[in-house]
Residue, then its C-alpha position, 0 to 999 in steps of 0.5 A: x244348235x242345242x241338241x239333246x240326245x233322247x236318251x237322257x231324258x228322265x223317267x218319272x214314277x208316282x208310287x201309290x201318292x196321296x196327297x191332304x191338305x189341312x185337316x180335310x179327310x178328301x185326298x186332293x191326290x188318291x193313291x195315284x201310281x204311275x209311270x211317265x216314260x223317258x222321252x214322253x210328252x204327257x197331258x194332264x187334264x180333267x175337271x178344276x180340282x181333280x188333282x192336276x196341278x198338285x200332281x205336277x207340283x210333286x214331281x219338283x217338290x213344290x209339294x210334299x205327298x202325305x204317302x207314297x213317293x215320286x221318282x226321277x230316274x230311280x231317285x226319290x224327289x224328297x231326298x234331293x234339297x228344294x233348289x238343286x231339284x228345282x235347277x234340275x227340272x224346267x217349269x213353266x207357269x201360266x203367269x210366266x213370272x219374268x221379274x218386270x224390272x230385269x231384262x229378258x237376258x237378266x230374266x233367263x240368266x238369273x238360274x245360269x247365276x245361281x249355277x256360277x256360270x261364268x258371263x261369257x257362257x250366260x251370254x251364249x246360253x241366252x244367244x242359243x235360247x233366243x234362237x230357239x224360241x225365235x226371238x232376235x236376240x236384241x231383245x234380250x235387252x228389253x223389258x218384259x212389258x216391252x213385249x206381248x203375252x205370247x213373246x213373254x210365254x216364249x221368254x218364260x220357256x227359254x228361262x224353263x230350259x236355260x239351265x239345260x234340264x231334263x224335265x220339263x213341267x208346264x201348268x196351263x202355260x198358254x191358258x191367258x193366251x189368245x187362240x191363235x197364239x195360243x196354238x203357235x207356242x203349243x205346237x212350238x213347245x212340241x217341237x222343242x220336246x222333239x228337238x231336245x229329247x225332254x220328258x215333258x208333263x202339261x197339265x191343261x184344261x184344253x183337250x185339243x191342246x192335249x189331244x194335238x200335241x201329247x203322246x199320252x194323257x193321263x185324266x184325273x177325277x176327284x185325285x185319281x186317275x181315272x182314263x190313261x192312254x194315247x190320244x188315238x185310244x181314248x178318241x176312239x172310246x172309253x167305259x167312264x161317261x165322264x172321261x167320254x164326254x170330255x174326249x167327244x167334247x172336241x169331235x162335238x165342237x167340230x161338228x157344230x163347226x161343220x154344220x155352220x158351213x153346211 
């Protein structure tokens, strides 16, 4: 069984970051700063464009801010090279991305390799994995076409957190999934956060999703935060009229649930 104390989950720090593409004078980022808690399942969600993905992409350096910094634990992101940082920090990616010509157990070994993991210890690693995304493990030898866009979803998880990280980072990761699988690995995702004591961050443009499964959500509006607090506090209201309209979004949906069955 893979267990994690949750202490050893990171804490991660935005400080006053901006971020500008090109010669544009908007900021895709503007001023952000804040705190994401060791041990805490984050959403991101707000309106395309608003932010959410370069945000993400900060924290494993994928993106480099204009101003300000990004901490892990204490440690600014800029100061460790691209590829030992992105060893330490699963992510997880709506293409999911397995290489189609590599077998999942080829797929979720490749950052295992790259760390000089010996072959027996990859083979209990990819063991443990399948395991833990409730896959048998004979798939290890199939190809990623050989399975469905659900299973491949949970192969792209277990390559996320093959090489044991701390951190995990998710961008729209269900989002080409049906509903009802789509649901499954939320809730699946939300359990191995648990199980592994991680910090996780999601950015999604599903508010259920966030609302169901997150300890926290942070909105983001044209690079800035505008609405951070738990699901409960921002059910129960919020001073933006924007911010409401997208948190009443699911009650609205519910109720017109509710009067087709009246």
């Amino acid at each position: 069984m893979i267990e994690r104390p949750p202490g050893l989950a990171p804490k991660v720090r935005f400080e006053t970051v901006t971020k500008r593409y090109g010669g544009h004078d908007e900021p895709v980022v503007d001023r952000v700063s804040c705190e994401i808690e060791a041990g805490c399942f984050v959403g991101v969600v707000g309106p395309s464009g608003s932010g959410k993905t370069t945000l993400l992409k900060m924290i494993n350096g994928l993106i480099t801010p204009t101003a300000g910094g990004v901490t892990v634990d204490g440690q600014d992101v800029g100061s460790v090279d691209g590829p030992t940082l992105r060893r330490r920090v699963g992510y997880v990616f709506q293409g999911v991305g397995l290489f189609p010509h590599l077998t999942l157990g080829e797929n979720i070994a490749m950052p295992l390799r790259l760390l000089g993991w010996d072959a027996a210890r990859q083979r209990a690693r990819i063991a443990e994995l399948f395991d833990l995304i409730g896959l048998p493990n004979h798939y290890t030898a199939r190809l990623p076409a050989e399975l469905s866009g659900g299973q491949r979803q949970r192969v792209g998880v277990a390559r996320a957190l093959a090489a044991e990280p701390k951190l995990l980072l998710m961008d729209e990761p269900f989002g080409a999934l049906d509903p009802i699988t789509r649901d499954d690995l939320a809730t699946a995702t939300r359990a191995l956060h648990d199980r592994l004591g991680l910090t996780t961050v999601m950015v999604t443009h599903d508010m259920h999703e966030a609302l169901l499964i997150a300890d926290r959500i942070i909105v983001m509006g044209r690079g800035k935060i505008v609405a951070d607090n738990t699901p409960r506090a921002l059910l129960a209201g919020h001073a933006d009229p924007d911010v409401r309209a997208l948190i009443d979004m699911p009650k609205r949906q519910a109720e017109r649930l509710a009067n087709l069955t009246a």
